[in-house]
mmCIF entry with sequence, helices, sheets and N, C-alpha, C, O atoms, coordinates in Angstrom:
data_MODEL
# 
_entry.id   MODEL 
# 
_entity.id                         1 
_entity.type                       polymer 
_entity.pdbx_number_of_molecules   1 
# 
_entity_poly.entity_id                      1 
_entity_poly.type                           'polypeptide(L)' 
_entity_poly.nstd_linkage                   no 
_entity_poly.nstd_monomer                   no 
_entity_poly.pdbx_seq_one_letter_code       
;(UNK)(UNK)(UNK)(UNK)(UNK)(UNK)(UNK)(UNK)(UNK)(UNK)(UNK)(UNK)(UNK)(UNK)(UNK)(UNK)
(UNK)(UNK)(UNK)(UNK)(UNK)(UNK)(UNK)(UNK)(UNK)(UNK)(UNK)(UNK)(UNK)(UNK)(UNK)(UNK)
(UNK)(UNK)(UNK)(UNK)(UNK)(UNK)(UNK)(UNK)(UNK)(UNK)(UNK)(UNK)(UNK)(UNK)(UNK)(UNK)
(UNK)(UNK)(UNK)(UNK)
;
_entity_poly.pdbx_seq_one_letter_code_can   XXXXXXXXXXXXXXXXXXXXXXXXXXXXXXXXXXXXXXXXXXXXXXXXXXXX 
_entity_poly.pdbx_strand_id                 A 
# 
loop_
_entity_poly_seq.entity_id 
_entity_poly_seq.num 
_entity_poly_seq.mon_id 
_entity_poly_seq.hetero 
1 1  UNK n 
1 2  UNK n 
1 3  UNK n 
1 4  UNK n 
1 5  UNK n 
1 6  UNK n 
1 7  UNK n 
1 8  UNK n 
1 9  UNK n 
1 10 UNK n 
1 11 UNK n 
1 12 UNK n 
1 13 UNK n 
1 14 UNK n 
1 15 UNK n 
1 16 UNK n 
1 17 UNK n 
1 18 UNK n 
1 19 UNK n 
1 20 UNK n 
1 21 UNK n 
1 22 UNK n 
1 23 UNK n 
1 24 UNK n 
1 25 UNK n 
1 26 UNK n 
1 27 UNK n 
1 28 UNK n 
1 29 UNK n 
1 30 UNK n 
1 31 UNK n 
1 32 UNK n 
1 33 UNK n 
1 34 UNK n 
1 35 UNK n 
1 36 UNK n 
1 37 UNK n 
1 38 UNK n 
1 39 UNK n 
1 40 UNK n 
1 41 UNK n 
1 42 UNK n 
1 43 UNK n 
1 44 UNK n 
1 45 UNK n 
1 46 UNK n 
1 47 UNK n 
1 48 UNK n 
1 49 UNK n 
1 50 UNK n 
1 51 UNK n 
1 52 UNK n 
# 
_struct_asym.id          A 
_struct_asym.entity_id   1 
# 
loop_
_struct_conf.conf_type_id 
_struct_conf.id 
_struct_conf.pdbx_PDB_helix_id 
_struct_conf.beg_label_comp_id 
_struct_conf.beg_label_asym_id 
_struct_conf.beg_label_seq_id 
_struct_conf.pdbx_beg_PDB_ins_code 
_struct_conf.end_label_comp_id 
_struct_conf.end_label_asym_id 
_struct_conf.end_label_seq_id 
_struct_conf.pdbx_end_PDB_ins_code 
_struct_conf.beg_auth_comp_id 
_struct_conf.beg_auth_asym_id 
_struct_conf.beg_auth_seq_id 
_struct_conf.end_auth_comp_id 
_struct_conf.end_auth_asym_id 
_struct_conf.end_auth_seq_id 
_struct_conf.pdbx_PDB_helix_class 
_struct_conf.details 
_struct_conf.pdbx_PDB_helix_length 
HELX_P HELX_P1 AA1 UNK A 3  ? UNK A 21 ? UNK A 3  UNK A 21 1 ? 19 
HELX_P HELX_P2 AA2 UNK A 26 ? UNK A 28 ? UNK A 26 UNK A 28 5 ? 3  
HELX_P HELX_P3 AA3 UNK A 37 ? UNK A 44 ? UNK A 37 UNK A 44 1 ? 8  
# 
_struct_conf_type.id          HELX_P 
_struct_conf_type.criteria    ? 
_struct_conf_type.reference   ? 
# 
loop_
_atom_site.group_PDB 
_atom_site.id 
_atom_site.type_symbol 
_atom_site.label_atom_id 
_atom_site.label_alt_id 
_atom_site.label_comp_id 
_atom_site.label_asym_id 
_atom_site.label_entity_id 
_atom_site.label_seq_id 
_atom_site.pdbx_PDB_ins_code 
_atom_site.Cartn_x 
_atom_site.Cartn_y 
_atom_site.Cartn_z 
_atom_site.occupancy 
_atom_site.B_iso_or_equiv 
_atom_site.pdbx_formal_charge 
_atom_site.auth_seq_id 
_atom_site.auth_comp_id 
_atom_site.auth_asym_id 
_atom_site.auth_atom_id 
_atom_site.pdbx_PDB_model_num 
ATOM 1   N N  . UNK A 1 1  ? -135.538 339.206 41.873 1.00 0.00 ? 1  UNK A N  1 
ATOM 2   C CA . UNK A 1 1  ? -134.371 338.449 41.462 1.00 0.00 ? 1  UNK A CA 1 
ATOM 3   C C  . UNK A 1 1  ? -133.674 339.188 40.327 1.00 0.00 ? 1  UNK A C  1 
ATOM 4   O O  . UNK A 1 1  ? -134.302 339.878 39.525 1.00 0.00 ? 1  UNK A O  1 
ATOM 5   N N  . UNK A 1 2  ? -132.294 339.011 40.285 1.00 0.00 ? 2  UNK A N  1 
ATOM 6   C CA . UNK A 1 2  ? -131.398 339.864 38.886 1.00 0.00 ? 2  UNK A CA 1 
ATOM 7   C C  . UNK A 1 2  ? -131.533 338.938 38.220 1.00 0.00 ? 2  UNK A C  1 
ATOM 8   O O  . UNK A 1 2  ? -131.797 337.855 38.742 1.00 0.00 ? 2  UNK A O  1 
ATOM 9   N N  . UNK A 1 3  ? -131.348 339.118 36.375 1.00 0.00 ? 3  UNK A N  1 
ATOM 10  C CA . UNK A 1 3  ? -131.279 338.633 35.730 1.00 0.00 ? 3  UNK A CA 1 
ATOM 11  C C  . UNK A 1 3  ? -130.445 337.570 36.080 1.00 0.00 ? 3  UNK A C  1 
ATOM 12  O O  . UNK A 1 3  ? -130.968 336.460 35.994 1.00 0.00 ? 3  UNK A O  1 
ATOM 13  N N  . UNK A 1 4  ? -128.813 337.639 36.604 1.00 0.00 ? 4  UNK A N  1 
ATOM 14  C CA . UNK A 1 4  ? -128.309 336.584 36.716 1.00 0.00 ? 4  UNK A CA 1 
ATOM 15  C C  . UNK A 1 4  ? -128.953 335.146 38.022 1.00 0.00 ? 4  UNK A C  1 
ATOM 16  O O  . UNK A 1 4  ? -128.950 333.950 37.728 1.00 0.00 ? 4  UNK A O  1 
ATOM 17  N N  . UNK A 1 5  ? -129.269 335.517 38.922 1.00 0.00 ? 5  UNK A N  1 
ATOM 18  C CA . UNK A 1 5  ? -130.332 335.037 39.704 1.00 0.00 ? 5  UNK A CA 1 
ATOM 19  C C  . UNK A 1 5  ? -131.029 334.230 38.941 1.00 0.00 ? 5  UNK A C  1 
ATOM 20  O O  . UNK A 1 5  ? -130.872 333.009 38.961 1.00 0.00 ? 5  UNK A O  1 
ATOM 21  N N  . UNK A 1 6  ? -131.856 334.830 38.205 1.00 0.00 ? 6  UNK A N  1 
ATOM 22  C CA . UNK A 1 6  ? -132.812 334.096 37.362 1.00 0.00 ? 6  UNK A CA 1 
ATOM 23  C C  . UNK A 1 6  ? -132.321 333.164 36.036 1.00 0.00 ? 6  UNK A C  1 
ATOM 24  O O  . UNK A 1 6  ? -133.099 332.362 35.518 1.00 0.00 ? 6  UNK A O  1 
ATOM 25  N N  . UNK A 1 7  ? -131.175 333.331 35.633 1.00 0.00 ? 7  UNK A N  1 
ATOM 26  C CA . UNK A 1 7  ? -130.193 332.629 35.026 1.00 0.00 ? 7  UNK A CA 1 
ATOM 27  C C  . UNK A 1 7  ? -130.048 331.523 35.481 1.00 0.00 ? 7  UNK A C  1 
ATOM 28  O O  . UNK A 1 7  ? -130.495 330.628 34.764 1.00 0.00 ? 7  UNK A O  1 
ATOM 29  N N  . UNK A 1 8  ? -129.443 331.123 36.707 1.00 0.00 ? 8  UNK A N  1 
ATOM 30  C CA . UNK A 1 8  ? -128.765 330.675 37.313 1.00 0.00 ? 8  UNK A CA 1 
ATOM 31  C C  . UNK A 1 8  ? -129.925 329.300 37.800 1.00 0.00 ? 8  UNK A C  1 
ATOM 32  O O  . UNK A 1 8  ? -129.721 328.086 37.827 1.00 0.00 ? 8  UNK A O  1 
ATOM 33  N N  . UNK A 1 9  ? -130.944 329.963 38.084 1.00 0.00 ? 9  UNK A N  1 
ATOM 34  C CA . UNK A 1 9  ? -132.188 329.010 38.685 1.00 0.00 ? 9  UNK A CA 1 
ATOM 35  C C  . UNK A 1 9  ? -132.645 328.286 37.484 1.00 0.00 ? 9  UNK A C  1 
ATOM 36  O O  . UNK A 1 9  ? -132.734 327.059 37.525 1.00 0.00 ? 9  UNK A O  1 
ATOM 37  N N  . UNK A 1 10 ? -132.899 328.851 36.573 1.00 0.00 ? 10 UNK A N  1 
ATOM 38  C CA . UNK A 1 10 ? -133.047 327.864 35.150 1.00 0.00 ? 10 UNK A CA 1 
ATOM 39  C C  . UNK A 1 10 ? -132.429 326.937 35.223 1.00 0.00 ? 10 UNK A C  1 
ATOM 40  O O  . UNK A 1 10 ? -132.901 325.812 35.388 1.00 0.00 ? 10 UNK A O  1 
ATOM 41  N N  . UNK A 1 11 ? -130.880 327.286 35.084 1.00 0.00 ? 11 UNK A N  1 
ATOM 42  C CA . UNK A 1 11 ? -129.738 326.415 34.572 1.00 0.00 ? 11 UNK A CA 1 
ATOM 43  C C  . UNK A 1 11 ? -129.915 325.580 35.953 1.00 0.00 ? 11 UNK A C  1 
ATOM 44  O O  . UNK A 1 11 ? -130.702 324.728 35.541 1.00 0.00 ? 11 UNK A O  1 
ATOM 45  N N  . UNK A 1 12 ? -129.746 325.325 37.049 1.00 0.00 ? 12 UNK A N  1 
ATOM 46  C CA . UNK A 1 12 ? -130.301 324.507 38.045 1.00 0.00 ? 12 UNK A CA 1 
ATOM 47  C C  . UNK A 1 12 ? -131.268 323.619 38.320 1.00 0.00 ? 12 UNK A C  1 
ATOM 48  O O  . UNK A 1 12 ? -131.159 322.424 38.597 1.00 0.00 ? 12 UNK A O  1 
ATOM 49  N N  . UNK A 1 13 ? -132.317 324.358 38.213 1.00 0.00 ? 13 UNK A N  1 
ATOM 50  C CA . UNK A 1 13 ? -133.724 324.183 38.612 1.00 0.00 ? 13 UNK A CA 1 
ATOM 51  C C  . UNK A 1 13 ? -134.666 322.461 38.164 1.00 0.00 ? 13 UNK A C  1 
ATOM 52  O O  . UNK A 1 13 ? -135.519 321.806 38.763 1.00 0.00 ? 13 UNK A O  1 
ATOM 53  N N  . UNK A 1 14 ? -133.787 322.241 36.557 1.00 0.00 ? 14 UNK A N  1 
ATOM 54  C CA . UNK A 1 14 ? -134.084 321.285 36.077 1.00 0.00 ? 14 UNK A CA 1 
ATOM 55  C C  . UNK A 1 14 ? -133.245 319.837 36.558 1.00 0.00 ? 14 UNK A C  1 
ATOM 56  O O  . UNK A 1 14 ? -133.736 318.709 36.577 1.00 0.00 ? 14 UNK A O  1 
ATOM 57  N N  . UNK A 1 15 ? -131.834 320.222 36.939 1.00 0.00 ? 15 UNK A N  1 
ATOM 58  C CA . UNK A 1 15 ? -131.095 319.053 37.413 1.00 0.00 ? 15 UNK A CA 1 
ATOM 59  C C  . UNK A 1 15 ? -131.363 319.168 38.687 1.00 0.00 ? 15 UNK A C  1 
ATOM 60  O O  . UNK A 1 15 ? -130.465 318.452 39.129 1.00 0.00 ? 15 UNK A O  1 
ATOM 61  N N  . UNK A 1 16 ? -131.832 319.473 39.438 1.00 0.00 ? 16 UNK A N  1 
ATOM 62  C CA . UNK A 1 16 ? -132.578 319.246 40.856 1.00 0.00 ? 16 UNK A CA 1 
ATOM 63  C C  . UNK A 1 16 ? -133.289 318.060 40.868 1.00 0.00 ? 16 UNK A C  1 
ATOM 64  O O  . UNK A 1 16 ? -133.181 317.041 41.550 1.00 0.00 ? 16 UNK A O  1 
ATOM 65  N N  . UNK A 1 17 ? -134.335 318.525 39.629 1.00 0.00 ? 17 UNK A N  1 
ATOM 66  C CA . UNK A 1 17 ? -135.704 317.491 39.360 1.00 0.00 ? 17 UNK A CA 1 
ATOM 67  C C  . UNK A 1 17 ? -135.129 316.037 39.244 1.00 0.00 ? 17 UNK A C  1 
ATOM 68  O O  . UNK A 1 17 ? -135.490 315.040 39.868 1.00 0.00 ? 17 UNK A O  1 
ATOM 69  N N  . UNK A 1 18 ? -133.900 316.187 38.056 1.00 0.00 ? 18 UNK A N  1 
ATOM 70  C CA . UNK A 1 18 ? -133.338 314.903 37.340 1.00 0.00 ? 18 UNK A CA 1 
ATOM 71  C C  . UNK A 1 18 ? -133.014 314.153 38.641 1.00 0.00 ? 18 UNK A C  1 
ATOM 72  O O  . UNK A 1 18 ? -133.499 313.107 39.072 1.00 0.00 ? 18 UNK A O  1 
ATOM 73  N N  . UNK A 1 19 ? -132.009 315.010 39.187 1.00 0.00 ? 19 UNK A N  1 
ATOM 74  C CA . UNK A 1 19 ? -131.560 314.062 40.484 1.00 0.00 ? 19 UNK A CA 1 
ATOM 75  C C  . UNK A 1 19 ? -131.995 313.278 41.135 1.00 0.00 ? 19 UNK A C  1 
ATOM 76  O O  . UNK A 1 19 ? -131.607 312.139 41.392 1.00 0.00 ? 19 UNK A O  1 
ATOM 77  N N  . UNK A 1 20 ? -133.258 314.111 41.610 1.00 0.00 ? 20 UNK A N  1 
ATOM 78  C CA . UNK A 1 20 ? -134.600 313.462 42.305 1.00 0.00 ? 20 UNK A CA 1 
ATOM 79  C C  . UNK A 1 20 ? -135.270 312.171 42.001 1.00 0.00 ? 20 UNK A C  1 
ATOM 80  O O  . UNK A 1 20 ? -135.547 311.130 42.598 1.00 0.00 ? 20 UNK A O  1 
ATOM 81  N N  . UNK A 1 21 ? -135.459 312.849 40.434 1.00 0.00 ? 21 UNK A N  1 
ATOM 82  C CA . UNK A 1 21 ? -135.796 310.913 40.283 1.00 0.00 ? 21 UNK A CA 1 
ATOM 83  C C  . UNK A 1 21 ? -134.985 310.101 39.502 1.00 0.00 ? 21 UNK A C  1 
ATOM 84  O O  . UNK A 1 21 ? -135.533 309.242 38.812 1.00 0.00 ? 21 UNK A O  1 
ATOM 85  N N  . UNK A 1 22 ? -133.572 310.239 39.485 1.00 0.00 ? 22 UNK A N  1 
ATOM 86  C CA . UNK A 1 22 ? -132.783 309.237 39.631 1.00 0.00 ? 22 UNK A CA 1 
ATOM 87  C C  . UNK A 1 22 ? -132.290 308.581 40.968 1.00 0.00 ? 22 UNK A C  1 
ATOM 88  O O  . UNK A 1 22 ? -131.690 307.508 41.034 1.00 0.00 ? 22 UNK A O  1 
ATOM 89  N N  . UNK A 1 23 ? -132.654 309.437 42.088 1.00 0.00 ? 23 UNK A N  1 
ATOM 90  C CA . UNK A 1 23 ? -132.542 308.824 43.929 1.00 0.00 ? 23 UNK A CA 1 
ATOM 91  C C  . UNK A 1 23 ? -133.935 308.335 43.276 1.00 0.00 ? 23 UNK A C  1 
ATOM 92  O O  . UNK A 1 23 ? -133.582 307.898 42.181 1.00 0.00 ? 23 UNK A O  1 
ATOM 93  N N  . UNK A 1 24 ? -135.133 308.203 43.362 1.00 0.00 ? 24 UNK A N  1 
ATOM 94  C CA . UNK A 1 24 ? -136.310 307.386 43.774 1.00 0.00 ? 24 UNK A CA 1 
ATOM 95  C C  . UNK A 1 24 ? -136.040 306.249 42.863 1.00 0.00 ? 24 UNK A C  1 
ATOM 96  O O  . UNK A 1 24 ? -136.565 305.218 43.284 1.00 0.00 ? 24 UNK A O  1 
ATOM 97  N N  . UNK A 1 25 ? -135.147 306.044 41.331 1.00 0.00 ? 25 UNK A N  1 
ATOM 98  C CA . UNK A 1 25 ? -135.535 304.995 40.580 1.00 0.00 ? 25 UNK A CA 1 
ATOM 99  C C  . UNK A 1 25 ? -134.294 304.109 41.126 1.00 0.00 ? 25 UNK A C  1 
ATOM 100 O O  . UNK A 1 25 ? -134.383 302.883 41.061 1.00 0.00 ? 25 UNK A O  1 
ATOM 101 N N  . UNK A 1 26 ? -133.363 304.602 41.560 1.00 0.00 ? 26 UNK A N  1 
ATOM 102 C CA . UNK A 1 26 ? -132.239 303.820 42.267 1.00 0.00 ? 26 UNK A CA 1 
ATOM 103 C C  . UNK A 1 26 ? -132.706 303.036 43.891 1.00 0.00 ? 26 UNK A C  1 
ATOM 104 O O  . UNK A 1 26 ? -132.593 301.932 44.425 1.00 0.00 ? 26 UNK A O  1 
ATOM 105 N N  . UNK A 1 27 ? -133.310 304.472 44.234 1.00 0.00 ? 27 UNK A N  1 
ATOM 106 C CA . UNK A 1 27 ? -134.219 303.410 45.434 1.00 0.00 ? 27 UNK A CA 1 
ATOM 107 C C  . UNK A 1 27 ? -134.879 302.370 45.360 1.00 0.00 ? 27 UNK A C  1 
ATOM 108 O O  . UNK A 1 27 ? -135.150 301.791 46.412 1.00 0.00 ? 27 UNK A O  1 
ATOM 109 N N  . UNK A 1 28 ? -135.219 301.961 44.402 1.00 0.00 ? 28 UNK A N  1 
ATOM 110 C CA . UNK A 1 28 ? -136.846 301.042 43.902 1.00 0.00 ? 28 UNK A CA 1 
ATOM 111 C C  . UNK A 1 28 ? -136.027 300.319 43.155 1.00 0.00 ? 28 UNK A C  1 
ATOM 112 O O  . UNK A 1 28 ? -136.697 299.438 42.615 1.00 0.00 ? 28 UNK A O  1 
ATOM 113 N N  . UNK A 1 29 ? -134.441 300.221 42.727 1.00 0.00 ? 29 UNK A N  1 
ATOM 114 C CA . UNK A 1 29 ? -133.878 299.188 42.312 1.00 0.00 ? 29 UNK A CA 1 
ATOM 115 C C  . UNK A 1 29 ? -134.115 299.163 40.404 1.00 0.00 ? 29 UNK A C  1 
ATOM 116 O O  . UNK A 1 29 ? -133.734 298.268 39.650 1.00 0.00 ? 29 UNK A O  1 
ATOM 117 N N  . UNK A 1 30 ? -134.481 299.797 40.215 1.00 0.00 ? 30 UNK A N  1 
ATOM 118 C CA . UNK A 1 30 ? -134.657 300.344 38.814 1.00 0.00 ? 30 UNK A CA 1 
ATOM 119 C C  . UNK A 1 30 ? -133.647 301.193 38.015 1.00 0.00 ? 30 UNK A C  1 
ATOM 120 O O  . UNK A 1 30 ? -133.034 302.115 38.555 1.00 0.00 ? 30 UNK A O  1 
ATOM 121 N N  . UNK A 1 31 ? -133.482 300.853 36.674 1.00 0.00 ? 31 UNK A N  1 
ATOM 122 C CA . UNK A 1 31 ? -132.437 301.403 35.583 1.00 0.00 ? 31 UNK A CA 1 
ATOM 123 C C  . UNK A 1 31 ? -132.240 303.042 35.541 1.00 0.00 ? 31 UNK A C  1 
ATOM 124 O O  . UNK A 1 31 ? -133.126 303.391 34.761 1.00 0.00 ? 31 UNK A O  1 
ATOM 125 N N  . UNK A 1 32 ? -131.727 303.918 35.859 1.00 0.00 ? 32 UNK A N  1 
ATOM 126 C CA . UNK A 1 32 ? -131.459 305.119 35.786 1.00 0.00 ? 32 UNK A CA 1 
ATOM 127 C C  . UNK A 1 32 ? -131.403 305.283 34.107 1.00 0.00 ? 32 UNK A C  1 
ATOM 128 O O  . UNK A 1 32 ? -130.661 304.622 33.380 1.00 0.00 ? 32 UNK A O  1 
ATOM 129 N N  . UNK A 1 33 ? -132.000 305.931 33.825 1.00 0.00 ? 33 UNK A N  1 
ATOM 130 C CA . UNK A 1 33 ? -131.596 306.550 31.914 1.00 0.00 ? 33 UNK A CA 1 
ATOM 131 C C  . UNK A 1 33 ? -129.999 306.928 31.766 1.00 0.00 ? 33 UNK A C  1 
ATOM 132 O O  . UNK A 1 33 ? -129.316 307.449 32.647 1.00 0.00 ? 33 UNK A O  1 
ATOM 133 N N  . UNK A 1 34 ? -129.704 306.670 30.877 1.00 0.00 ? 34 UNK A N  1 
ATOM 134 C CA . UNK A 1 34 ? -128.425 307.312 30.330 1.00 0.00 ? 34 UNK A CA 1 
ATOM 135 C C  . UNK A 1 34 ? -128.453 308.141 29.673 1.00 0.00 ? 34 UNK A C  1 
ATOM 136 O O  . UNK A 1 34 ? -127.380 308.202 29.073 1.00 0.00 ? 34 UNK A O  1 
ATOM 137 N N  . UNK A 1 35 ? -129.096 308.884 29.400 1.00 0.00 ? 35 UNK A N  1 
ATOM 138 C CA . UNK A 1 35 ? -129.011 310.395 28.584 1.00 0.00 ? 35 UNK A CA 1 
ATOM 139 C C  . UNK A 1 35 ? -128.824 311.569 29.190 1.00 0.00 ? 35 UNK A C  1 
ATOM 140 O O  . UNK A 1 35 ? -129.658 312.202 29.838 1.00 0.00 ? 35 UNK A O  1 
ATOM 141 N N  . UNK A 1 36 ? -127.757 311.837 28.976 1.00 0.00 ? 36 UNK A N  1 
ATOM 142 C CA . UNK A 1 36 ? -126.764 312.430 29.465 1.00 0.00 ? 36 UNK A CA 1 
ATOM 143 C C  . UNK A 1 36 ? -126.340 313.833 28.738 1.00 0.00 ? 36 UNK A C  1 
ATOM 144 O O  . UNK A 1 36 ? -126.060 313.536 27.576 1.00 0.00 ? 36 UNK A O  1 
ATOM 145 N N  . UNK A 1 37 ? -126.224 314.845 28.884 1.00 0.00 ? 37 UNK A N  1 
ATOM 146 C CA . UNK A 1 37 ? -125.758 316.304 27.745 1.00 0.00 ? 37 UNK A CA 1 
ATOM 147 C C  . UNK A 1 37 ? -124.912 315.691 26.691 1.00 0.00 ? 37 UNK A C  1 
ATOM 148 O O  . UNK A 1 37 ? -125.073 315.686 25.470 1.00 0.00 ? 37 UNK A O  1 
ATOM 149 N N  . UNK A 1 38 ? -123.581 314.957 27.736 1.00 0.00 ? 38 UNK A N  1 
ATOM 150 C CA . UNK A 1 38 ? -122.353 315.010 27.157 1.00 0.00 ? 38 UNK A CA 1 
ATOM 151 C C  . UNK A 1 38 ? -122.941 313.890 26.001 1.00 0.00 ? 38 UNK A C  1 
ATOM 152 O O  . UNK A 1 38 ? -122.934 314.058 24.782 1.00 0.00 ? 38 UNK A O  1 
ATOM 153 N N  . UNK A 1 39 ? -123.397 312.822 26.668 1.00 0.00 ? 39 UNK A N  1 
ATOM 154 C CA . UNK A 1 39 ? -123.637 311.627 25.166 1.00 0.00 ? 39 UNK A CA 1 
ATOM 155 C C  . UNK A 1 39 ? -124.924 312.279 24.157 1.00 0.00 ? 39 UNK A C  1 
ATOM 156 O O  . UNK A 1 39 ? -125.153 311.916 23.003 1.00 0.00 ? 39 UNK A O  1 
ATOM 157 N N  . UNK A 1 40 ? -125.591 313.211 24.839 1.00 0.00 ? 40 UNK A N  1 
ATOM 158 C CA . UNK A 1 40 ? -126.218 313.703 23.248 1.00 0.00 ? 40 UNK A CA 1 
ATOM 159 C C  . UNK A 1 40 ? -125.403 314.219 21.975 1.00 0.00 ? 40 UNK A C  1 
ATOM 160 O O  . UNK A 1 40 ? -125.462 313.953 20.775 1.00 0.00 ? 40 UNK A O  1 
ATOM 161 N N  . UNK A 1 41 ? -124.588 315.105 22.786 1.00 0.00 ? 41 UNK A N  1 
ATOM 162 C CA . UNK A 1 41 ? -123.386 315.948 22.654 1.00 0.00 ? 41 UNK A CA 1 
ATOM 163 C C  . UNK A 1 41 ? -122.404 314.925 20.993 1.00 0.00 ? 41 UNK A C  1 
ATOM 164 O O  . UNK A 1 41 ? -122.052 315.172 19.840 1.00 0.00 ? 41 UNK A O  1 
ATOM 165 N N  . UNK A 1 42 ? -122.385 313.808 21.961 1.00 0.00 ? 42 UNK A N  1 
ATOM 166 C CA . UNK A 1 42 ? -121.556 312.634 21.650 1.00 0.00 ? 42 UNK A CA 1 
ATOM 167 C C  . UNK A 1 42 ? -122.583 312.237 20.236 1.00 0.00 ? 42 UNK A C  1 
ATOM 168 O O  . UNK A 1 42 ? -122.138 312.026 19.108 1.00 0.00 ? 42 UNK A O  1 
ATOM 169 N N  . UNK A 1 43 ? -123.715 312.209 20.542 1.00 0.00 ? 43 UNK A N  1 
ATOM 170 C CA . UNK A 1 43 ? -124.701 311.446 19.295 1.00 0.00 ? 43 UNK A CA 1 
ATOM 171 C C  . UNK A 1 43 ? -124.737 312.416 18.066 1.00 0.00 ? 43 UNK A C  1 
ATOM 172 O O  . UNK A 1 43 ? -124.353 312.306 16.901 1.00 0.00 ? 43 UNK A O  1 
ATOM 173 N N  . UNK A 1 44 ? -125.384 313.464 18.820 1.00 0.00 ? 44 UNK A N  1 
ATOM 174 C CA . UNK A 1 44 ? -125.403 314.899 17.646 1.00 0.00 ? 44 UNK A CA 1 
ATOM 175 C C  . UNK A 1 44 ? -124.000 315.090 16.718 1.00 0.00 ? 44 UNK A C  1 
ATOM 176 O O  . UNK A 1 44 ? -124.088 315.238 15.499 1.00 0.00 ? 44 UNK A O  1 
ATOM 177 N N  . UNK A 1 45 ? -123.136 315.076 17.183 1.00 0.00 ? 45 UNK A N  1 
ATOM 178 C CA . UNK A 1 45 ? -121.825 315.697 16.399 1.00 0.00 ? 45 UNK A CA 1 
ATOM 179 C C  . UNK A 1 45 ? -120.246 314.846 16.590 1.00 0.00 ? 45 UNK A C  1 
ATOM 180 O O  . UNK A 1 45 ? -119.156 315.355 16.849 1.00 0.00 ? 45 UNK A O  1 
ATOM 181 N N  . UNK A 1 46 ? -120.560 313.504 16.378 1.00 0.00 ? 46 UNK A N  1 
ATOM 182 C CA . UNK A 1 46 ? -119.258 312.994 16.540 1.00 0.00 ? 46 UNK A CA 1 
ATOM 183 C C  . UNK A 1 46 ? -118.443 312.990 16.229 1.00 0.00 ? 46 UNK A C  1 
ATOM 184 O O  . UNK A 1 46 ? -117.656 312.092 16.532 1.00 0.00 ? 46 UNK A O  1 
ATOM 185 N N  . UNK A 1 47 ? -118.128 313.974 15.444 1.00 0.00 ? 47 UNK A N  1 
ATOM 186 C CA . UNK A 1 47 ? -116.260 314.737 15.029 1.00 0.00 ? 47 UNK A CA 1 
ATOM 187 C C  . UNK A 1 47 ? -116.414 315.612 15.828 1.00 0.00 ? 47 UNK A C  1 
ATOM 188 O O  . UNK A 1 47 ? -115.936 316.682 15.452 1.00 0.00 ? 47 UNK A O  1 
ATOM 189 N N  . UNK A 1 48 ? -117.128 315.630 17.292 1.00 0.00 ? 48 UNK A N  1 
ATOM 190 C CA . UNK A 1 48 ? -116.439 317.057 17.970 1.00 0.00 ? 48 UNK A CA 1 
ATOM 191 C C  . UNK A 1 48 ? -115.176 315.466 18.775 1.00 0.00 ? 48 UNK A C  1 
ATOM 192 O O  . UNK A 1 48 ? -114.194 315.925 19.359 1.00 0.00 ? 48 UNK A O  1 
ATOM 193 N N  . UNK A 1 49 ? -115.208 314.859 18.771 1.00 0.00 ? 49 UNK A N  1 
ATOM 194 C CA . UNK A 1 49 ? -113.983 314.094 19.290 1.00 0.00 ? 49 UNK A CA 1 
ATOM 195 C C  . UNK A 1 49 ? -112.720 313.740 18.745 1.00 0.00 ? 49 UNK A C  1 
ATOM 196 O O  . UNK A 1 49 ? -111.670 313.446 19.315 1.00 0.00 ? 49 UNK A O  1 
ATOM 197 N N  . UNK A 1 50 ? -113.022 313.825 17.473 1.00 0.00 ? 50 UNK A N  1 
ATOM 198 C CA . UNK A 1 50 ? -111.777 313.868 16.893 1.00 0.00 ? 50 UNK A CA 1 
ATOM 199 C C  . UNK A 1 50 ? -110.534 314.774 16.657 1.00 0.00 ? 50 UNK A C  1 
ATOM 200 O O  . UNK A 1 50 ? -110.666 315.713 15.872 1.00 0.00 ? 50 UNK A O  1 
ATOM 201 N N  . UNK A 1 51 ? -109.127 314.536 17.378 1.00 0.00 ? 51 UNK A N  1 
ATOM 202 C CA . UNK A 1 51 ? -108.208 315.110 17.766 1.00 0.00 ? 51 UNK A CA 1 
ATOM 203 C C  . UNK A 1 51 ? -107.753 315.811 16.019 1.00 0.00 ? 51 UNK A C  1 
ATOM 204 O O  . UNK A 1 51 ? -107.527 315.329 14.910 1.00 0.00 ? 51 UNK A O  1 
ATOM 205 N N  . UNK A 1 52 ? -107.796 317.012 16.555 1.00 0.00 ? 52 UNK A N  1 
ATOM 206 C CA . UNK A 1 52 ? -107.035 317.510 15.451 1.00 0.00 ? 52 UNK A CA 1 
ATOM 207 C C  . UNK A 1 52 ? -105.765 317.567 15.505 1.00 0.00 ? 52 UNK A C  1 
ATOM 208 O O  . UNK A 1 52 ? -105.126 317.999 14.546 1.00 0.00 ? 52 UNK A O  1 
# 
């Protein structure tokens, strides 16, 4: 695999998983998590929203 290859599968590899068991906890009628990049994003640094 090239470096970018192997890049690429990282950056993937983990939201595969997520997906997965957000289909089985939606199947079974159960709460999906909300944690999300963007709302960490949102928690960590909340003047990145503010319009300059």
């Amino acid at each position: 695999m090239s470096v970018a290859e192997i890049l690429i599968h990282l950056l993937t590899h983990g939201s595969n998983h997520r997906g997965m068991a957000s289909r089985v906890l939606a199947a079974n009628n159960l709460e999906r998590p909300k944690d999300t990049f963007t709302r960490y994003l949102h928690q960590l640094e909340p003047l990145r929203r503010v319009i300059v």
